[in-house]
C-alpha positions as CSV (number, residue, x, y, z in Angstrom):
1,X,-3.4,19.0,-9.6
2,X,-2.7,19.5,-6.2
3,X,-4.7,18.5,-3.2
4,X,-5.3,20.0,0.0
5,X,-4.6,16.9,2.1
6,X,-1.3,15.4,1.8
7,X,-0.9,11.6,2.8
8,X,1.8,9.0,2.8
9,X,0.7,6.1,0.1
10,X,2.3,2.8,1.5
11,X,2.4,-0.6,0.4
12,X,4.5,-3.1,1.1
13,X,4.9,-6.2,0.1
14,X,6.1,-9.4,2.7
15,X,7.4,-12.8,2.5
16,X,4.3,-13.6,4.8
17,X,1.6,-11.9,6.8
18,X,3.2,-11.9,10.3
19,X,5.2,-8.6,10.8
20,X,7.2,-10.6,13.8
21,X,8.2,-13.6,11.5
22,X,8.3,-12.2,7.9
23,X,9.9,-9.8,6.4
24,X,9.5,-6.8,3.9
25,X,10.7,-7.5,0.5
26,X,9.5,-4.5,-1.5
27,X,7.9,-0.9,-0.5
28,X,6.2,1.4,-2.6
29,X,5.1,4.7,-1.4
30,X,4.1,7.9,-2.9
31,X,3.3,11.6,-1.4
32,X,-0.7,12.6,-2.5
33,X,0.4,16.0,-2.5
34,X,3.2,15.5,-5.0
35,X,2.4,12.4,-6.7
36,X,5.1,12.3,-9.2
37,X,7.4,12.4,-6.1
38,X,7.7,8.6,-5.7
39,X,9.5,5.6,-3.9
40,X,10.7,2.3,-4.5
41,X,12.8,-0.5,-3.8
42,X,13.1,-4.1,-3.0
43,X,15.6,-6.1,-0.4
44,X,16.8,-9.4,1.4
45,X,14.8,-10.9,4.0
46,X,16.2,-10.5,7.5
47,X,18.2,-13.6,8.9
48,X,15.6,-16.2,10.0
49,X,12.6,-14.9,8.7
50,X,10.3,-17.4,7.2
51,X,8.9,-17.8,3.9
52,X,5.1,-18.1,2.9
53,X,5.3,-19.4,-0.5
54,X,1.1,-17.7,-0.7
55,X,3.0,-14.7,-0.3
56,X,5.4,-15.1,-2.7
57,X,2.6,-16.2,-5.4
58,X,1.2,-12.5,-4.7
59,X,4.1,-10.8,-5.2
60,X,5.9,-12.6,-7.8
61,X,9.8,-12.9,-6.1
62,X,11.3,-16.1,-6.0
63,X,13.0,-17.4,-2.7
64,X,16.8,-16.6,-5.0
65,X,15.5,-13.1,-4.9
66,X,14.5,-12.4,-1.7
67,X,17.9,-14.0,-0.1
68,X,19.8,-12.9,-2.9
69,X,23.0,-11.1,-0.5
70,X,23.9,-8.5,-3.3
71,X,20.0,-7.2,-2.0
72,X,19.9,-4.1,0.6
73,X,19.2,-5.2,3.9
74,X,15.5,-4.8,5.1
75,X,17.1,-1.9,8.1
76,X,18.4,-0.6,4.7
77,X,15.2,-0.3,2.8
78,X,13.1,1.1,5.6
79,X,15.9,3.4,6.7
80,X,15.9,4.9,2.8
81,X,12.2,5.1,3.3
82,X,11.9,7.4,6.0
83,X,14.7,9.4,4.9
84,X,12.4,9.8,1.6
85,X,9.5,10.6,3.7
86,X,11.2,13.0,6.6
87,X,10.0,16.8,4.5
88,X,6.5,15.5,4.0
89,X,4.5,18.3,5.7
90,X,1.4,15.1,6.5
91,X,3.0,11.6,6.7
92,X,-0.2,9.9,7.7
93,X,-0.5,6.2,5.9
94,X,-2.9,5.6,3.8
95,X,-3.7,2.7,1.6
96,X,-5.4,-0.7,1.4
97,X,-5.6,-2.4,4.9
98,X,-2.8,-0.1,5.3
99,X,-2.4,-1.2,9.2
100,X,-0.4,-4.0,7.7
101,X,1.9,-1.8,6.1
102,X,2.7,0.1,8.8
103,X,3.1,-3.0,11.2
104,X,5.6,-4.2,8.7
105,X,7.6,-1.2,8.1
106,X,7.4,-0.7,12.7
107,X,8.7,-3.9,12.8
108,X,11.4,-3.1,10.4
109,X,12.5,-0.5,12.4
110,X,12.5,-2.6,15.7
111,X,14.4,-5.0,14.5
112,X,17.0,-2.0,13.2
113,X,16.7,-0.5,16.6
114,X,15.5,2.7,14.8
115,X,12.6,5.0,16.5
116,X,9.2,4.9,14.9
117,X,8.0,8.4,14.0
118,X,5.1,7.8,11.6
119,X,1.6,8.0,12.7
120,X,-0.2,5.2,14.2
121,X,-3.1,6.1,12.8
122,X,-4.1,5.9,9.0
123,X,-6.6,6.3,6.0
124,X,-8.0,3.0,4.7
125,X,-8.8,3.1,1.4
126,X,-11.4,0.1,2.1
127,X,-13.8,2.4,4.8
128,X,-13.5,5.6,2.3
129,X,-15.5,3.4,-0.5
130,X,-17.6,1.7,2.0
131,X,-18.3,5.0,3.3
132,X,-18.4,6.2,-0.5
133,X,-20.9,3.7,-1.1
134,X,-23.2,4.4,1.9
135,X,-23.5,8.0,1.0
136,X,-24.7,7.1,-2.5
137,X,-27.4,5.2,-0.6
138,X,-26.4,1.6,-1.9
139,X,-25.0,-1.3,0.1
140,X,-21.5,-2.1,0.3
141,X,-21.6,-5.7,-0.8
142,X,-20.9,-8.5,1.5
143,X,-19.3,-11.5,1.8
144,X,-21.5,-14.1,2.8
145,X,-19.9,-17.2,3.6
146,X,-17.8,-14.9,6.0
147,X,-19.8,-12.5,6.7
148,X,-18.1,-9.2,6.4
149,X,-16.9,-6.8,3.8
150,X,-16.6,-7.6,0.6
151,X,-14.6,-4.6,-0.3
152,X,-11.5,-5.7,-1.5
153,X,-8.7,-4.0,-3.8
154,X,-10.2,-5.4,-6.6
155,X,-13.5,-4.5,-5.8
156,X,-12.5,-1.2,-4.7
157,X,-10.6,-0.6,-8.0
158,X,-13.5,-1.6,-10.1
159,X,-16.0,0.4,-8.3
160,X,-13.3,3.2,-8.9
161,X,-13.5,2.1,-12.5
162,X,-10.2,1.3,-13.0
163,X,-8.9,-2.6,-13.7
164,X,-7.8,-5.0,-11.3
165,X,-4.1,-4.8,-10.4
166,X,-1.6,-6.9,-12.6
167,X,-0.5,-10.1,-10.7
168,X,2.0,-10.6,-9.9
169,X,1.4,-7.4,-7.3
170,X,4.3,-4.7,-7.5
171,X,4.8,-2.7,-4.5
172,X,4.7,0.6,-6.1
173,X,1.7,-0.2,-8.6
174,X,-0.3,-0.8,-5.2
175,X,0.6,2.0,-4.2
176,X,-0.4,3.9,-7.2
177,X,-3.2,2.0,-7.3
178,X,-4.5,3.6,-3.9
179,X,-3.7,6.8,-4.8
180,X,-6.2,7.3,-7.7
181,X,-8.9,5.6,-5.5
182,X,-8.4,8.3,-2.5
183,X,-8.3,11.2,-5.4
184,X,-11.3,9.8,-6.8
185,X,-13.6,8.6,-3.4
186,X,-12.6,12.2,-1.9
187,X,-12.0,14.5,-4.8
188,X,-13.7,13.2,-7.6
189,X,-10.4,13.8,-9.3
190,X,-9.1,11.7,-11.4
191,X,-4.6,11.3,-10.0
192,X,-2.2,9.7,-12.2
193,X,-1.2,9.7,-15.7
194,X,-1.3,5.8,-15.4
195,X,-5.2,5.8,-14.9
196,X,-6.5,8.7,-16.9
197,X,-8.0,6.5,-19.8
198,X,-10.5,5.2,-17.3
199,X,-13.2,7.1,-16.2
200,X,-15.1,7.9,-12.6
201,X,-18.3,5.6,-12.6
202,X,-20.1,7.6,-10.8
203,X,-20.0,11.1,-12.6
């Protein structure tokens, strides 16, 4: 199947949460248009980042791994990205909370001294089911205690009626992940191979 919107399915996993003190350790990305055309790969922290040992429950590495020196650099992983990336005829991001993706992967390149030359702007996979939801004339649920969204991968996935994603989080199952729920919040389409057992919910 081929869509008429291409976008640039990013996710990234970090030793932390702060793009200026963590580093990336993993990126999975695939193109929407041509989503057996896929990319992945992991590397070493940069020199002196810090460690959130949250994060690394998330993602699954061990501090050996993620300092191991036979590891690409981080420049090198982003670097292999973009190259991936450069014939995409739409390389807009898109993705869960994908802004922290792409602050990870621009601050990868800063510290490489490499120009940035994705989009700044991006397609959240969070405000497509909210609006999803909306449009069906329900109400996105809430968190109460906090007092916002509720939408989170998880919820997003199930509503999408596909399983939660396997912990520990792989870079490139994310990003899969996000693909089927933009195919199927904007095409009613089921995507991927991975996810055809489970049916849309809503049709």
């Amino acid at each position: 199947m081929v869509h008429s919107t291409g976008m640039l399915v990013l996710d990234v996993e970090a030793s932390g949460t702060e793009y200026d003190k963590h580093s990336i350790v993993s990126i999975g990305a695939l193109d929407l248009k041509n989503p057996e055309n896929r990319f992945y790969g992991e590397c070493r922290i940069w020199d002196g980042a810090h460690i959130m040992d949250g994060a690394l429950e998330v993602n699954g590495f061990t501090k050996e791994e993620i300092t191991d020196s036979s590891k690409q650099t981080e420049g090198e992983l982003v670097r292999a990205f973009l190259e991936w990336s450069q014939h995409f005829s739409d390389r807009t991001l898109a993705g869960q909370n994908v802004s922290f993706d792409r602050d990870f992967v621009r601050a990868a390149l800063g510290r490489e001294g490499l120009p940035w030359d994705l989009a700044y702007r991006t397609i959240d996979t969070h405000s497509l089911c909210w609006m999803h939801i909306v449009k069906r004339g329900n109400a996105p649920p809430i968190d109460a205690q906090h007092r916002r969204s509720a939408l989170n991968l998880d919820a997003i996935l199930q509503y999408c009626g596909i399983p939660d994603e396997p912990q520990p989080h792989n870079a490139l199952t994310g990003a899969l992940s996000h693909a089927e729920v933009i195919s199927r919040l904007l095409y009613d389409k089921k995507l991927l191979p991975e996810f055809e057992e489970f049916d849309i919910p809503w049709l």
